[in-house]
N, C-alpha and C positions, 0 to 999 in steps of 0.2 A: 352621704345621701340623705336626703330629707325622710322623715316616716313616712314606713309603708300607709299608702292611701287605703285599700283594700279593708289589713287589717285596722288601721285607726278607726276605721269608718264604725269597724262592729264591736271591737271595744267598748267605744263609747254607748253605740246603742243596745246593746247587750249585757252592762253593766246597766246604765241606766234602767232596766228592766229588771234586775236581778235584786237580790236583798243583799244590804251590808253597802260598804263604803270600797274602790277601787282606784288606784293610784294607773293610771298609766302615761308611761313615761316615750318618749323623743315622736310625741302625737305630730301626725303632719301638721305642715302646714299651709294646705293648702287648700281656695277658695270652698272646694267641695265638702271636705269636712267639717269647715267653719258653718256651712251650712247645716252639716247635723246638728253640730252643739247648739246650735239657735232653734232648733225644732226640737229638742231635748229639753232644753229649757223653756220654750212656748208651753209644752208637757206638763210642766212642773218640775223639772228635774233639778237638783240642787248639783251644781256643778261650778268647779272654781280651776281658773289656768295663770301655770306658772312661768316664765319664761324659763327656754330650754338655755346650757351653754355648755362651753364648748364643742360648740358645734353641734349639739343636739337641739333637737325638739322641744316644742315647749312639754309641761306634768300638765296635767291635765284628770283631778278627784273628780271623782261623782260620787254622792250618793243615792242608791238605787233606789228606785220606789216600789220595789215590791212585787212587781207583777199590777201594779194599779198605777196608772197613767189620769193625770188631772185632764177633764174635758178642755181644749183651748177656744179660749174665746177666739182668735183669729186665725186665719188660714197656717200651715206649717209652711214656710217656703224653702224649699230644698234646692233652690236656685240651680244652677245647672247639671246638680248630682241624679245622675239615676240610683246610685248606691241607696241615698238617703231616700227616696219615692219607694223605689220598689221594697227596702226590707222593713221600714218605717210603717207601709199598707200592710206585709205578713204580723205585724205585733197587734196594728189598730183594728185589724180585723176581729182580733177576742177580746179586745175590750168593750165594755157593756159603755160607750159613748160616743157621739157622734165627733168627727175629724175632716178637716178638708186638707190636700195633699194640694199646693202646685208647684210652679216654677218658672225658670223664665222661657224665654220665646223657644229656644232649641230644645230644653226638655220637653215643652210641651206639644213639640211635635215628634216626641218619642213612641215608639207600640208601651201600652200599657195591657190591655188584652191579654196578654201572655202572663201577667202574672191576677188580674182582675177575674178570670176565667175559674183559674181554681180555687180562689179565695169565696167567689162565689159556691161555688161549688161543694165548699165547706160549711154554708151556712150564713155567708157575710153579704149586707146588703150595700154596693157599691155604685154609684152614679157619674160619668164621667162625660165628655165630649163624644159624641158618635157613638152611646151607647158602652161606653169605659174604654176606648179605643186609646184614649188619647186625656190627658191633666187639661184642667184640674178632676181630681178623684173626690168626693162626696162620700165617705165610709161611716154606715153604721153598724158596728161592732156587737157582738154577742157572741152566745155558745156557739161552738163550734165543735164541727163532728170530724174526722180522722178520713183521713182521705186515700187512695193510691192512684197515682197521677203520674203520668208520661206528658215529659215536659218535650213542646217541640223543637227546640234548641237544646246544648249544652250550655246552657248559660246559668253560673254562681249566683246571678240576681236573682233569679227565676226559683231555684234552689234552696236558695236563704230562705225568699221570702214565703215560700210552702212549709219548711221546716220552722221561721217562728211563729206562725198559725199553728201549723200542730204541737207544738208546747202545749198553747192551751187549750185546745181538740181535745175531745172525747176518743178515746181509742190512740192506734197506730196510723201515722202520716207516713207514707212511703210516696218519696219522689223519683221516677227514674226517668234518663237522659241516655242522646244517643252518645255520648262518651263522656268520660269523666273531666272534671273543672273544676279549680280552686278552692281545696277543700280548710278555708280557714274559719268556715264559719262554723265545723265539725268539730273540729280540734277546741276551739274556744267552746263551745256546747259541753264537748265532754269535760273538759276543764271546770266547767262552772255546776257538773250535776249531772246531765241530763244523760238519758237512754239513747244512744244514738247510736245505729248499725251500718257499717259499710259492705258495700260488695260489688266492686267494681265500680259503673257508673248508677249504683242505687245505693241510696240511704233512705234509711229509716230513724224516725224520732217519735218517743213514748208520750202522748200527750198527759198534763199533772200534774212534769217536776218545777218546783220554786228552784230558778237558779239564782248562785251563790258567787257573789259578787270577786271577780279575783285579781292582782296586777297585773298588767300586760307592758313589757317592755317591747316597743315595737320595732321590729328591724326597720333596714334601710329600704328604701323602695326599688324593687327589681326592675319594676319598668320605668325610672328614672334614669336607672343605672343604666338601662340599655340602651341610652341613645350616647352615652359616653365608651360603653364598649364599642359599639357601631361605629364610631366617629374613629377611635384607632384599630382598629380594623380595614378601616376605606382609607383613614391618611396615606400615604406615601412614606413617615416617619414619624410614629408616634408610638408609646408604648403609655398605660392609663390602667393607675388600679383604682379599684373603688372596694372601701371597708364598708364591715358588716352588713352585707346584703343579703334579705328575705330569699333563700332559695328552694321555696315549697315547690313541690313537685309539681303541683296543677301550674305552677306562675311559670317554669321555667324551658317552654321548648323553646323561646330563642337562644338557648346553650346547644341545644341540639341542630338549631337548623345554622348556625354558626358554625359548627364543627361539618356539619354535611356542606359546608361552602368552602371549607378549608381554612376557618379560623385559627389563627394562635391565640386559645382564651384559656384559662389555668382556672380553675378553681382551689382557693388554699384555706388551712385553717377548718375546716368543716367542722360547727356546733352546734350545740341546739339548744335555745334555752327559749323557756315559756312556752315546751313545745313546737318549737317554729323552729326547722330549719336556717341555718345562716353562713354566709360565707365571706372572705375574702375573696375579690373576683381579677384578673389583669389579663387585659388584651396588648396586641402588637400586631403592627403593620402587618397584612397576609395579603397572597395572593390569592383570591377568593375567584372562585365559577359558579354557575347556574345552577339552580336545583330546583323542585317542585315540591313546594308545599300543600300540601291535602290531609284531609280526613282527619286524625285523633293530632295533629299536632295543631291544629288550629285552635282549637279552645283553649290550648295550654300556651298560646302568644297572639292572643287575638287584639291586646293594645298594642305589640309589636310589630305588628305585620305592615303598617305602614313602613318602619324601620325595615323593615326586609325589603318591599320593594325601593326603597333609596341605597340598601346595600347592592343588587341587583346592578344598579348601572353602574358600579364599580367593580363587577363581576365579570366575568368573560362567560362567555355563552348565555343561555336564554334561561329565565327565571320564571317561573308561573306560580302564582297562588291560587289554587281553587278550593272550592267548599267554603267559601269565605263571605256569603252573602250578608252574612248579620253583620260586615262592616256597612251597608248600606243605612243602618238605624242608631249608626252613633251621633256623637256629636254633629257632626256632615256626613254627608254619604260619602264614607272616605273611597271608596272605588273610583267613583268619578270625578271626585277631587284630585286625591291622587293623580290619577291619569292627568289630569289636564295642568296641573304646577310642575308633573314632573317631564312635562311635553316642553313647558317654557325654558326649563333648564338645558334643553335638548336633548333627553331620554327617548330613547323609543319605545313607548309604552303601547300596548293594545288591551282597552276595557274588556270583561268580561262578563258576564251576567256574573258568575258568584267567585270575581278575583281580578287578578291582573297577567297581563304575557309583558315581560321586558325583555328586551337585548341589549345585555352591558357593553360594557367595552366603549362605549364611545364616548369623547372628552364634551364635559359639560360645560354648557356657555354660565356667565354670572348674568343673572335676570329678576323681574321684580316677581314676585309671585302670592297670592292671595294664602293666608289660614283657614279662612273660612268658618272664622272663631270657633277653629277647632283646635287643642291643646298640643294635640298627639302629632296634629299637622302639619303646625306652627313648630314642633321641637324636631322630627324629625327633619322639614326641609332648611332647621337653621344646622343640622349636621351635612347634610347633601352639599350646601355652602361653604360650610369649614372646610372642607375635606378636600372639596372642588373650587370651583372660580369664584363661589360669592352669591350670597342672592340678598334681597334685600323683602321684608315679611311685612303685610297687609293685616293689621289688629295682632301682631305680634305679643299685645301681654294678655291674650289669653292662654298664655301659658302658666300665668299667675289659680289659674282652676287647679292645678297639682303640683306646680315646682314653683314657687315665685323665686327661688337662686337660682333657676337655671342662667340667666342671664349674666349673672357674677361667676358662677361657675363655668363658663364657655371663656369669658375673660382670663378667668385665672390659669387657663389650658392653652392662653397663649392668641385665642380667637380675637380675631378685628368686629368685632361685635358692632362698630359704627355701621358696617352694612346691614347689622341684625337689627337695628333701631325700629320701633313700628312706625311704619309710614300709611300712607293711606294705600286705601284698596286699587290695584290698578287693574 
């Protein structure tokens, strides 16, 4: 599996902040993080990349600047990354320099608000579209005071980017959320120095400490992984291991809502190294049913959940996701997207304000179906295709934002991929 996106993401920028020199190793590769490292370096940041092999990732040094970021002459463009915007505003925000944040046309129709609000809040003078609604962001940076903040989502972005504000905050940053979410930016925090307290879905970070620059070998990506276990799961005859895979607890309720559908998924090998959870993961053909996703397991598979309702029509009885409205603010509004590419397939889908109702069981037509130059949309409905009659994908390589092998790797699983080709939008 390619490197974890997630973790690469804060690696880099988190080192790049820290003091001393940091190796990290099987760095994704893909579109979205290529975008941090270009805003790391717009920074000033001294950074240099190796190619990865076999079968790894590329190395990827930085030396960290310190806690002192160079004023950029030019905008950062964090191109379709929210990772890169939002944790990128929690650093720029105590820097004593002005920064501008944007992106392209889908980020910048993302909610930024959510994380502009308490960054404000903290002492930072921030200027955006509709009054910070929406990028490009305008950040001028200085002291900043220590905040306690109820975030209105469970959202890791939101999260991060409050906790690297308060690093350099005056006082204690205390962030809390209505349930707990991918806590990698914690585990690398304490790793690198920093005072940081957990308790349930609240953390706390001591504003003062210089973090200290460390190596990060970054597992496989869980949510890459997951459209390969999904895919022999729905086969008819498939069995598919995927090594060393990130299995941090906030990443991982599609193991659980797999098992609640009657998956055959094994987890093997259980280690941990660099802190991070890791596993060998192997699925097989199963006869899968209905189940309802809600409340504390959403945040911990919310790039998933597209994958669950395409698992869904392979399923026997009725599937529902609720609580699930922040898929409305990703890349597309995967709700209503969803709904409507997995109608062409011949699903019986019914929208919901914050989710979806399926009813499996019924055989799927092969049909042309739009991504919606979404990544997560694009990969899951080329598994609804493998698995079933075939569909053929509308901007299909923006899959290239976080897998660009997926498409050799569907190949090598034996997939007719000529239906997968990007064609145009129908």
């Amino acid at each position: 599996m390619p490197g974890d996106k997630s973790i690469s993401h804060r690696a880099a920028i988190m080192n790049a902040f820290a003091r001393g020199r940091a190796r990290i190793t099987n760095f994704s590769t893909g579109a979205d993080c290529q975008s941090t490292l270009a805003c790391l370096r717009t920074l000033g940041v001294q950074l240099e990349c190796e190619p990865g092999d076999g079968g790894r990732g590329p190395t990827v040094t930085i030396a960290g600047a310190s806690g002192r970021f160079v004023e950029p002459i030019l905008p950062l463009d964090a191109g379709n990354s929210g990772t890169t915007m939002r944790l990128l505003a929690g650093l720029l925000a105590g820097q004593s320099i002005f920064s501008v944040l944007a992106g392209d046309a889908s980020l910048s129709a993302r909610p930024m608000l959510r994380v502009v609000e308490p960054l404000r809040q903290m002492g930072a003078h921030i200027a955006g579209r509709q009054a910070g609604r929406f990028a490009p962001l305008a950040i001028t940076g200085g002291p900043l005071r220590g905040l306690d903040y109820t975030a209105p989502v469970a959202s890791a972005q939101i999260k991060s980017c409050v906790l690297l504000a308060g690093l350099q905050a005056q006082g204690e940053t205390v962030v809390r959320a209505p349930a707990a979410s991918r806590d990698h930016t914690e585990r690398l925090l304490r790793a690198q120095g920093a005072r940081v307290r957990e308790e349930g879905s609240v953390v706390s970070v001591t504003g003062g400490a210089q973090l200290a620059a460390v190596d990060v070998d970054v597992p496989g990506d869980f949510s890459a992984a997951a459209y390969w276990l999904a895919l022999a799961c729905a086969h008819p005859d498939a069995v598919i291991t995927v090594r060393d895979v990130g299995i941090n607890p906030g990443r991982v309720g599609l193991l659980d809502i797999l098992r609640e559908m009657g998956a055959d998924v094994e987890v093997l090998d259980e280690r941990t190294v660099a802190g991070e959870p890791r596993a060998d993961l192997v699925a097989r053909s199963s006869v899968l049913h209905g189940v309802t996703v809600a409340e504390e397991l959403v945040p911990r598979a919310i790039d998933e959940l597209p994958l669950v309702a395409v698992l869904a029509l392979f399923a026997d009885g009725v599937t529902e996701i609720r609580d699930a409205a922040e898929l409305r603010v990703k890349e597309s509004d995967r709700i209503t997207s969803l709904a409507r590419e997995l109608v062409r397939l011949g699903g019986q889908v019914e929208e919901l304000p914050d989710g979806l109702r399926i009813v499996g069981g019924v055989p799927l037509e092969a049909a042309a179906c739009d991504s919606h130059a979404d990544h997560r949309l694009a990969m899951s409905l080329a598994v609804a295709g493998l698995a079933g009659a075939g569909v053929r994908i509308g901007a299909a390589e923006c899959v290239a934002i976080s897998y660009p092998a997926f498409w050799d790797h569907a190949r090598a699983l034996g997939g007719d991929v000529g239906l997968l080709e990007p064609v145009g939008c129908p």
